[in-house]
NUNUSE-629214 format. One record per atom (N, C-alpha, C): residue number from 1; residue in three letters; chain; atom name; x, y, z. Coordinates in Angstrom, 1 decimal. Layout:
BEGIN
{num = NUM	residuo = ALA	cadena = A	atomo = CA	east = X	north = Y	up = Z} .
...
% end
This chain:
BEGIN
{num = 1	residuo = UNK	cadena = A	atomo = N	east = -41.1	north = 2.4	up = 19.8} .
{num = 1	residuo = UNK	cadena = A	atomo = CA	east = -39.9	north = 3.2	up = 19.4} .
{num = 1	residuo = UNK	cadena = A	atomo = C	east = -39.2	north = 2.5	up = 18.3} .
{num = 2	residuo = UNK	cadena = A	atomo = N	east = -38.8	north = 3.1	up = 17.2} .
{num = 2	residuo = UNK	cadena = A	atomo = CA	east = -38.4	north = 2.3	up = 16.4} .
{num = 2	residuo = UNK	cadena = A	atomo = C	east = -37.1	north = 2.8	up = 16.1} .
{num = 3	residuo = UNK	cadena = A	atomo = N	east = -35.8	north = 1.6	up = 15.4} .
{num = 3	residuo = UNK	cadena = A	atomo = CA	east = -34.2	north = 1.3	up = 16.0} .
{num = 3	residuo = UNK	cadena = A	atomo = C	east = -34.0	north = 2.5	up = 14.2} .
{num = 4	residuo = UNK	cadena = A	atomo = N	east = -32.5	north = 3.1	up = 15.3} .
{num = 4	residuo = UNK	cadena = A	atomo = CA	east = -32.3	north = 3.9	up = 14.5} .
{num = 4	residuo = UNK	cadena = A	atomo = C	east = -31.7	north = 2.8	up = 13.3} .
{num = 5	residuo = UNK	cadena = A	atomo = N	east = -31.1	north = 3.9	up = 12.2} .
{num = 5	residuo = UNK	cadena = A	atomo = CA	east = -31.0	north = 3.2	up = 10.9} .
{num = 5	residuo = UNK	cadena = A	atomo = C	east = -29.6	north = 3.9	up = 10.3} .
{num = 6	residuo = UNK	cadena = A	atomo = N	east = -29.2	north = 3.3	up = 9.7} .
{num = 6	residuo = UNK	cadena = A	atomo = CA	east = -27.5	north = 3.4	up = 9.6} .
{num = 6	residuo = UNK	cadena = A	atomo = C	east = -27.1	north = 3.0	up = 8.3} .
{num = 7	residuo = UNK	cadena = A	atomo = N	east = -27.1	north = 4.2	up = 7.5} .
{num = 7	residuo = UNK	cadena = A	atomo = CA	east = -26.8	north = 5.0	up = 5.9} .
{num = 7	residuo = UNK	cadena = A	atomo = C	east = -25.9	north = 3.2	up = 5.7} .
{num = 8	residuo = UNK	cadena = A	atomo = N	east = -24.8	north = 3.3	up = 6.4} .
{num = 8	residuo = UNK	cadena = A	atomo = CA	east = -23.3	north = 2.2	up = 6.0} .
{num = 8	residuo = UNK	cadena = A	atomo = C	east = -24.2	north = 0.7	up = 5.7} .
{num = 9	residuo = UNK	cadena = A	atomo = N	east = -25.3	north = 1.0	up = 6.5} .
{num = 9	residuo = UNK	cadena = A	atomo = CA	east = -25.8	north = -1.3	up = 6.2} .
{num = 9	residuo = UNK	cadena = A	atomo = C	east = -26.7	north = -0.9	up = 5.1} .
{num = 10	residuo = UNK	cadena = A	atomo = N	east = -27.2	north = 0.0	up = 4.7} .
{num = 10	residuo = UNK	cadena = A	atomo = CA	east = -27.6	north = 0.2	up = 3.2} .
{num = 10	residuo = UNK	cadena = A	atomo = C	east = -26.8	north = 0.5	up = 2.1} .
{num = 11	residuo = UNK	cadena = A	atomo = N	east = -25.4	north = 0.8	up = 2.4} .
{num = 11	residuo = UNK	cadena = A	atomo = CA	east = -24.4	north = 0.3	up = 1.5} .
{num = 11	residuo = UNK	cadena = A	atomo = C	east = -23.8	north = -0.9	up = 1.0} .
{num = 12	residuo = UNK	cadena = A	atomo = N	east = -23.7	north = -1.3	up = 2.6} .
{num = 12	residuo = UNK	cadena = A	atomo = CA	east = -22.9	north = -2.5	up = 2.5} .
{num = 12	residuo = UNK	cadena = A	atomo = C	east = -24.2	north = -3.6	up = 2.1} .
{num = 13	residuo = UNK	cadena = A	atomo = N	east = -25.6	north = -3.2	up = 2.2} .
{num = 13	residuo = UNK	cadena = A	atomo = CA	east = -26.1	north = -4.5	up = 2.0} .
{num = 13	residuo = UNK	cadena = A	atomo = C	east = -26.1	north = -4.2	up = -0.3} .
{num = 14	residuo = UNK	cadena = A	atomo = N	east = -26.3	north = -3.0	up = -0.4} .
{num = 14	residuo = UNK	cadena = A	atomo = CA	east = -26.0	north = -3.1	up = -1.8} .
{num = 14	residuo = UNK	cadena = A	atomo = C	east = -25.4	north = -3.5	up = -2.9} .
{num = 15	residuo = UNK	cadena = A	atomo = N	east = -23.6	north = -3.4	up = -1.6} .
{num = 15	residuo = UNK	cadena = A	atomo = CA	east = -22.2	north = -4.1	up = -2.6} .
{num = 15	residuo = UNK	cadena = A	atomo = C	east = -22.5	north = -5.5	up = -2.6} .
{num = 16	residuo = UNK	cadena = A	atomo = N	east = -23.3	north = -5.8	up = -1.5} .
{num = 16	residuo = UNK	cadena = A	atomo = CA	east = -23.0	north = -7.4	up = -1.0} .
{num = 16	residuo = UNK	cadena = A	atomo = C	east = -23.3	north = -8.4	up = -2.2} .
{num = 17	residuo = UNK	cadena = A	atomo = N	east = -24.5	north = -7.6	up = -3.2} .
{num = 17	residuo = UNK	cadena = A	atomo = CA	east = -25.2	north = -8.1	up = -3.9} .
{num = 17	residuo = UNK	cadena = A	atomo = C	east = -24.0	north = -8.3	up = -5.2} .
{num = 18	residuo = UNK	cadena = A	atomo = N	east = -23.4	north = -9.6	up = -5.3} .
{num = 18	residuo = UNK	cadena = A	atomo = CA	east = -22.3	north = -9.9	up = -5.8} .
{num = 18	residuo = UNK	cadena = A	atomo = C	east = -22.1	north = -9.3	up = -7.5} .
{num = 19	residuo = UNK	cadena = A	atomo = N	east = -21.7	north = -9.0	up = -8.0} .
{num = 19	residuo = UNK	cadena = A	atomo = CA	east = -21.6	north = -8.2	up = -9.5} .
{num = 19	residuo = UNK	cadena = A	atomo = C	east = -21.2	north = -9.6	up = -10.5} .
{num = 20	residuo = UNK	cadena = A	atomo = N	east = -21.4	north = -10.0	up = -12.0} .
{num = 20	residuo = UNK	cadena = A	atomo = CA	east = -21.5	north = -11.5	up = -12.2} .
{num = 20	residuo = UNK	cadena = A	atomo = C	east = -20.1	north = -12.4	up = -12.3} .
{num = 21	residuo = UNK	cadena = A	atomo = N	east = -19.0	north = -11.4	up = -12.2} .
{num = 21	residuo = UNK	cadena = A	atomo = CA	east = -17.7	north = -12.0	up = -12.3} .
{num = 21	residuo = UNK	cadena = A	atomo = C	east = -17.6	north = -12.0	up = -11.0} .
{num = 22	residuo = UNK	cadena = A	atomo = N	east = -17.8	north = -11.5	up = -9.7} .
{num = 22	residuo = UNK	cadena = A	atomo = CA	east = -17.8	north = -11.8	up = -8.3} .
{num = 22	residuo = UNK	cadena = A	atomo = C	east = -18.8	north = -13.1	up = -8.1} .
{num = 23	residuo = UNK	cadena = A	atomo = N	east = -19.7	north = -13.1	up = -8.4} .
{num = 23	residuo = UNK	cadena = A	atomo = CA	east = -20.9	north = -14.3	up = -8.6} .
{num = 23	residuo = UNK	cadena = A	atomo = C	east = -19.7	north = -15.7	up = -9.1} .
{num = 24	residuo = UNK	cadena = A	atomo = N	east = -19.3	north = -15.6	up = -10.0} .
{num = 24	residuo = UNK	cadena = A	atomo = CA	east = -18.5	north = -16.9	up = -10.5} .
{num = 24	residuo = UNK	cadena = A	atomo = C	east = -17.5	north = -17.0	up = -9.8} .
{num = 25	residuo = UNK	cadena = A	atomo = N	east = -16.2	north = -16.2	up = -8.9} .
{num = 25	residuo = UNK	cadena = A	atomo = CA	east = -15.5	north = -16.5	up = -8.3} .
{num = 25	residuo = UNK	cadena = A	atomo = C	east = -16.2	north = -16.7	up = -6.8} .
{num = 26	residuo = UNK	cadena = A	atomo = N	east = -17.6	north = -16.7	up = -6.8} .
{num = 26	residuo = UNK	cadena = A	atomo = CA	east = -18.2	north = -17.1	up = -5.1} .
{num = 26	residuo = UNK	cadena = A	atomo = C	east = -17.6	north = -15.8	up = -4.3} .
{num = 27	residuo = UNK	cadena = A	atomo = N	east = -18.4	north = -16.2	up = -2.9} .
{num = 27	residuo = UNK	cadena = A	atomo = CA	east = -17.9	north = -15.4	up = -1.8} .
{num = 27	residuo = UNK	cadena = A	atomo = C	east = -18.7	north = -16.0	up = -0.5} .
{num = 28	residuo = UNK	cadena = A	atomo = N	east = -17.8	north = -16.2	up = 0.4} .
{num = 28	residuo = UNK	cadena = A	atomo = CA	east = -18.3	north = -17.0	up = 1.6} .
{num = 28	residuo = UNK	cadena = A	atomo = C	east = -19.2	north = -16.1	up = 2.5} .
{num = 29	residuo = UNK	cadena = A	atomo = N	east = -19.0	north = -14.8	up = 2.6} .
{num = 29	residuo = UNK	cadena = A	atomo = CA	east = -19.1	north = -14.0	up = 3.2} .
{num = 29	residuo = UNK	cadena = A	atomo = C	east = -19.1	north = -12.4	up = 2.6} .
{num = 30	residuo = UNK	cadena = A	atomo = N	east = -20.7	north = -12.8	up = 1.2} .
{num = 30	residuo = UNK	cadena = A	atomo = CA	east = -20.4	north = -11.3	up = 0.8} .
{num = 30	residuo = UNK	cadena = A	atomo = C	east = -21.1	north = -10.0	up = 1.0} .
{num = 31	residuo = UNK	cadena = A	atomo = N	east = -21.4	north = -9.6	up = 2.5} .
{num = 31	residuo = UNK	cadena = A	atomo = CA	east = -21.2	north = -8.8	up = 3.2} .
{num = 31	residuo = UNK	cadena = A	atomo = C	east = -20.0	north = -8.6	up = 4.0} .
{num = 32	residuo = UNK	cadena = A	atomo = N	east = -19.2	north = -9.2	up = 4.7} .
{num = 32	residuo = UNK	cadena = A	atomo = CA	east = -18.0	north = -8.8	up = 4.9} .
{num = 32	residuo = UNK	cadena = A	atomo = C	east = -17.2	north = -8.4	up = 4.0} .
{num = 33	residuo = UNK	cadena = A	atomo = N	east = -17.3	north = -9.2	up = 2.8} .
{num = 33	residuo = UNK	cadena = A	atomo = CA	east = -16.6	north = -8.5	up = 1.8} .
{num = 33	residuo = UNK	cadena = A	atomo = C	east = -16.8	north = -7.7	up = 1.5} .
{num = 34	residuo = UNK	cadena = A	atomo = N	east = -18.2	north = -6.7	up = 1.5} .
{num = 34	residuo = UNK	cadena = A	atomo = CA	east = -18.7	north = -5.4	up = 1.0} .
{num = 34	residuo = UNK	cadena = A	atomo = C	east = -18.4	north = -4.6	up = 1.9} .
{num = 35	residuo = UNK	cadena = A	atomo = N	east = -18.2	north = -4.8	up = 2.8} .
{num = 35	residuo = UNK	cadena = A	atomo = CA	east = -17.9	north = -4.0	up = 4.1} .
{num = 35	residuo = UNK	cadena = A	atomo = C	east = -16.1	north = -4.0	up = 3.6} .
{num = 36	residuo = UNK	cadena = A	atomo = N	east = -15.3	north = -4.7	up = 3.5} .
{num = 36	residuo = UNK	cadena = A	atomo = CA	east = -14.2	north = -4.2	up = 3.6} .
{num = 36	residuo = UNK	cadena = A	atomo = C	east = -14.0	north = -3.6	up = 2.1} .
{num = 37	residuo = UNK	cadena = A	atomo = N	east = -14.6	north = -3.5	up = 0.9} .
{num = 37	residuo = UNK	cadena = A	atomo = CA	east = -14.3	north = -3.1	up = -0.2} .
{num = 37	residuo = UNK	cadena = A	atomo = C	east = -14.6	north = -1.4	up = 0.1} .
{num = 38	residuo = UNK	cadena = A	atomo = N	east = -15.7	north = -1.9	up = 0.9} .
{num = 38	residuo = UNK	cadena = A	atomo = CA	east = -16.3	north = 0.2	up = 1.0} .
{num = 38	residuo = UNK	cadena = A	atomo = C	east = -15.5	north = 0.5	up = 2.2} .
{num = 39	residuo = UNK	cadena = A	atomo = N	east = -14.9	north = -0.3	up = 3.0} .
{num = 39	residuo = UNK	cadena = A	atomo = CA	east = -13.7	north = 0.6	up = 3.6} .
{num = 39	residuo = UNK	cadena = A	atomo = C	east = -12.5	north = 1.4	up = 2.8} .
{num = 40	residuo = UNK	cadena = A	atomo = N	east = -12.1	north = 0.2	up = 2.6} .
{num = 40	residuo = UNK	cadena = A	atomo = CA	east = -11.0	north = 0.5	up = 1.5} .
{num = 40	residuo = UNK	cadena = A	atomo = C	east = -11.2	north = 2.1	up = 0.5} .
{num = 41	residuo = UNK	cadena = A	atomo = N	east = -12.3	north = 2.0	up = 0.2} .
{num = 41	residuo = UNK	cadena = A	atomo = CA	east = -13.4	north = 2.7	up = -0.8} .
{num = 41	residuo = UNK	cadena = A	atomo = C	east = -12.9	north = 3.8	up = -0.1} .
{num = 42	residuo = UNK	cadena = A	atomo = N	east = -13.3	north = 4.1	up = 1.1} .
{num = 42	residuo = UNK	cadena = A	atomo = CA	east = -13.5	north = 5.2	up = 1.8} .
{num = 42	residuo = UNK	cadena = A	atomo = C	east = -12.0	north = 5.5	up = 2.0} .
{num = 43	residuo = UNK	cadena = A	atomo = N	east = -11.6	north = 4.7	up = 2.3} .
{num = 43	residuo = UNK	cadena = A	atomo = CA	east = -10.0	north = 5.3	up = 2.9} .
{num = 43	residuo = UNK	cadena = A	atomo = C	east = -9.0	north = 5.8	up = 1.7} .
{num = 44	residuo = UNK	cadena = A	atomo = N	east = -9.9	north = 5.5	up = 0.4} .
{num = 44	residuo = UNK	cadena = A	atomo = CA	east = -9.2	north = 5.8	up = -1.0} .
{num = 44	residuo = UNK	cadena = A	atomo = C	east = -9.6	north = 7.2	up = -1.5} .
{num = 45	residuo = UNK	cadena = A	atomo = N	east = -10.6	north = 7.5	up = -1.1} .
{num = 45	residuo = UNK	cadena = A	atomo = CA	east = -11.5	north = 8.6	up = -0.8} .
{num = 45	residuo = UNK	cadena = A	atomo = C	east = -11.1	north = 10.3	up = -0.3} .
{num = 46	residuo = UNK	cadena = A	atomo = N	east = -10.6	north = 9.5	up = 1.3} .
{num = 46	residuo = UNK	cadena = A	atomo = CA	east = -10.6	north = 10.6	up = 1.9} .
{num = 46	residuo = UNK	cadena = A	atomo = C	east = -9.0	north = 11.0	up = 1.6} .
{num = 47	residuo = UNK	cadena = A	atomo = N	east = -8.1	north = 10.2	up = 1.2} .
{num = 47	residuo = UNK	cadena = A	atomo = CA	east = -6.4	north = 10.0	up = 1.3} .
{num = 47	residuo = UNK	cadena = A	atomo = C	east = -6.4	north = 9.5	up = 0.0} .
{num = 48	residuo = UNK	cadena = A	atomo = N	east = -6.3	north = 10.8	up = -0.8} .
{num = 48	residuo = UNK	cadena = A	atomo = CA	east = -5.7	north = 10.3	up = -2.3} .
{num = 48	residuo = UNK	cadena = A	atomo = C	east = -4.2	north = 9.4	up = -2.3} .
{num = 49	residuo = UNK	cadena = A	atomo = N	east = -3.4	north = 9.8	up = -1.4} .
{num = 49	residuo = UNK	cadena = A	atomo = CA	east = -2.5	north = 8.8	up = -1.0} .
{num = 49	residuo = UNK	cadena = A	atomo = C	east = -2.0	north = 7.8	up = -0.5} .
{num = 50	residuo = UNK	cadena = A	atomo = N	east = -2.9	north = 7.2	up = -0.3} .
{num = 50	residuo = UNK	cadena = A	atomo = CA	east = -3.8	north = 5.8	up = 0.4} .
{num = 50	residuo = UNK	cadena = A	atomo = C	east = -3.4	north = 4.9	up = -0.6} .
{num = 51	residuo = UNK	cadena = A	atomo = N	east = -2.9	north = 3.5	up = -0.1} .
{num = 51	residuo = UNK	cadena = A	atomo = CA	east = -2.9	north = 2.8	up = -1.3} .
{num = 51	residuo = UNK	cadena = A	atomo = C	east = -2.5	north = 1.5	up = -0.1} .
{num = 52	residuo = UNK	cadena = A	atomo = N	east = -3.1	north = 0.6	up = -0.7} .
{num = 52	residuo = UNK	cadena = A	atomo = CA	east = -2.9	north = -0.8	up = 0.3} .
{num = 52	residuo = UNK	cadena = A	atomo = C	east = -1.5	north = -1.7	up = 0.2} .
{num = 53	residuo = UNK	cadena = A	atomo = N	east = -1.2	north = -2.4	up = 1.1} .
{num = 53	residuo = UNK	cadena = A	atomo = CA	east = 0.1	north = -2.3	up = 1.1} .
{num = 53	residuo = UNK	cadena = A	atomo = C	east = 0.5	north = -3.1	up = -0.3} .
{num = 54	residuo = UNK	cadena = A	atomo = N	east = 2.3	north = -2.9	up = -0.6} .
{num = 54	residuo = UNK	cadena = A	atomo = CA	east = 2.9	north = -3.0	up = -1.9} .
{num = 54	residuo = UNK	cadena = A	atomo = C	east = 2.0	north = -2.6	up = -2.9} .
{num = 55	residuo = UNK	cadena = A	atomo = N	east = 1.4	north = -1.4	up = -3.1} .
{num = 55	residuo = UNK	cadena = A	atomo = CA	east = 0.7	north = -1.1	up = -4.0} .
{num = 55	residuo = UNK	cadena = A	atomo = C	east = 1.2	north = 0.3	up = -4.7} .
{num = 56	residuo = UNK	cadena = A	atomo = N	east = 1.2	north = 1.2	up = -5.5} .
{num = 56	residuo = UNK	cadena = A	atomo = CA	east = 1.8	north = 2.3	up = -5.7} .
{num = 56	residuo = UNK	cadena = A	atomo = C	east = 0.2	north = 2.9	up = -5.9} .
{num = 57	residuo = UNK	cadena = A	atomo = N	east = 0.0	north = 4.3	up = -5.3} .
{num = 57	residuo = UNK	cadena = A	atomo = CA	east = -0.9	north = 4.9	up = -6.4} .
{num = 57	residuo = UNK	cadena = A	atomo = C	east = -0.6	north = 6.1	up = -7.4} .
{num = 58	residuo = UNK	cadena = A	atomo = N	east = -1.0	north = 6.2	up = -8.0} .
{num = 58	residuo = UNK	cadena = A	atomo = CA	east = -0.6	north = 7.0	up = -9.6} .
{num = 58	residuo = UNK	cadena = A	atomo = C	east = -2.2	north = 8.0	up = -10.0} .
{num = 59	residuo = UNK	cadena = A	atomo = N	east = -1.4	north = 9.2	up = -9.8} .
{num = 59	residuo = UNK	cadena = A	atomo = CA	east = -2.6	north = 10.3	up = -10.1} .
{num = 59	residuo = UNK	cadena = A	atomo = C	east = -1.7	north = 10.8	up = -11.4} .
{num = 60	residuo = UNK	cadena = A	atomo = N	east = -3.3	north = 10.2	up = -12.6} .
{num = 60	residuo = UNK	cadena = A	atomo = CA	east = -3.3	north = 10.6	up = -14.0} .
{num = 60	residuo = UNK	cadena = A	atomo = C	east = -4.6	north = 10.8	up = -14.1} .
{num = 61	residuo = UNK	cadena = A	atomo = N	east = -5.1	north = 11.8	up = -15.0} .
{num = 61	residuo = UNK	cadena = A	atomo = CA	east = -6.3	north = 12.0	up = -15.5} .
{num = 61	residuo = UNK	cadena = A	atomo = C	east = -6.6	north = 11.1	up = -16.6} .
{num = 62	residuo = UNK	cadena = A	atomo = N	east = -7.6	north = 10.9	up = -16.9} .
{num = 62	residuo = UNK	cadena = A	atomo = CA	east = -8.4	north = 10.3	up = -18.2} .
{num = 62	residuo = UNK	cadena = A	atomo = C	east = -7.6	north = 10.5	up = -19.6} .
{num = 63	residuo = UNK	cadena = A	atomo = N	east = -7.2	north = 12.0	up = -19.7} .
{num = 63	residuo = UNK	cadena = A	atomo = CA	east = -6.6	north = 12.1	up = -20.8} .
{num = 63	residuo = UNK	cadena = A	atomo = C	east = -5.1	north = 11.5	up = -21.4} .
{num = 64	residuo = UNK	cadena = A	atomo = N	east = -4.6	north = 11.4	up = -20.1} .
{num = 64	residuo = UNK	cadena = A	atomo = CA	east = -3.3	north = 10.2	up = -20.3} .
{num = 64	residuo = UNK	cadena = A	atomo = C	east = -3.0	north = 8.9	up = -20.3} .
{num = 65	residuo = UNK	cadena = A	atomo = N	east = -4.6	north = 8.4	up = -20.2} .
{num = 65	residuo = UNK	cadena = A	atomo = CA	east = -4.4	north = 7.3	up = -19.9} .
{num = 65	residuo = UNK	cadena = A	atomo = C	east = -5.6	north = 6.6	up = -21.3} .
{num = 66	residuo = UNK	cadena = A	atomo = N	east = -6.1	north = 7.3	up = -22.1} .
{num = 66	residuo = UNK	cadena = A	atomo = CA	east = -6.9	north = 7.2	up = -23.0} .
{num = 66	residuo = UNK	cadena = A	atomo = C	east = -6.7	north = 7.4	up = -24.6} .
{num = 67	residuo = UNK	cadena = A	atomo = N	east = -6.6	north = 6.7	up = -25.5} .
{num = 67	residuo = UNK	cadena = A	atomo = CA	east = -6.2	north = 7.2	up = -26.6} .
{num = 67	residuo = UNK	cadena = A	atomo = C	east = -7.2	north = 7.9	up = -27.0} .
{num = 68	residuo = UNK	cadena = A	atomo = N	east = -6.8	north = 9.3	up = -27.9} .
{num = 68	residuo = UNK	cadena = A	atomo = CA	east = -8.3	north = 9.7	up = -28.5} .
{num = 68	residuo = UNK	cadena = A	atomo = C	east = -9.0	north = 9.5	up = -29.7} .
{num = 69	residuo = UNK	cadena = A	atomo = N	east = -10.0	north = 9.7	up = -29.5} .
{num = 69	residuo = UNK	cadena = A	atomo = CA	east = -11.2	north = 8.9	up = -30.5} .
{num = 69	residuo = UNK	cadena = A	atomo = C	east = -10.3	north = 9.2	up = -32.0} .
{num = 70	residuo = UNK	cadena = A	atomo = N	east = -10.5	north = 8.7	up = -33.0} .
{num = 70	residuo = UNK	cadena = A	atomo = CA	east = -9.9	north = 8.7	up = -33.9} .
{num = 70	residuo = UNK	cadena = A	atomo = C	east = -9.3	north = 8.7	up = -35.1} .
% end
């Protein structure tokens, strides 16, 4: 019989794989870390109003926030 398989540890083993400025600042534990970034991730996701504490979030599009080409 073979163990079911679970979409989330093929995420989380993805993020874990540190990006090169995460690589220079280390990480003790970068699966736990990937795991709470894609929480976060998710909870940012489902609740555009979501924002971690003392944080503000600010819904602007691209165009406000971009000078145009020139």
């Amino acid at each position: 019989m073979s163990e079911s398989h679970d979409p989330d540890d093929d995420r989380v083993a993805s993020r874990a794989e540190l990006l090169p400025e995460e690589q220079v600042a280390g990480s003790d534990d970068p699966e736990a870390q990937a795991a709470a970034v894609l929480e976060e991730s998710d909870e940012r996701t489902q609740t555009r109003d979501a924002a971690a504490d003392g944080q503000v979030v600010e819904h602007r599009t691209s165009d406000e926030v971009t000078e145009p080409p020139g």
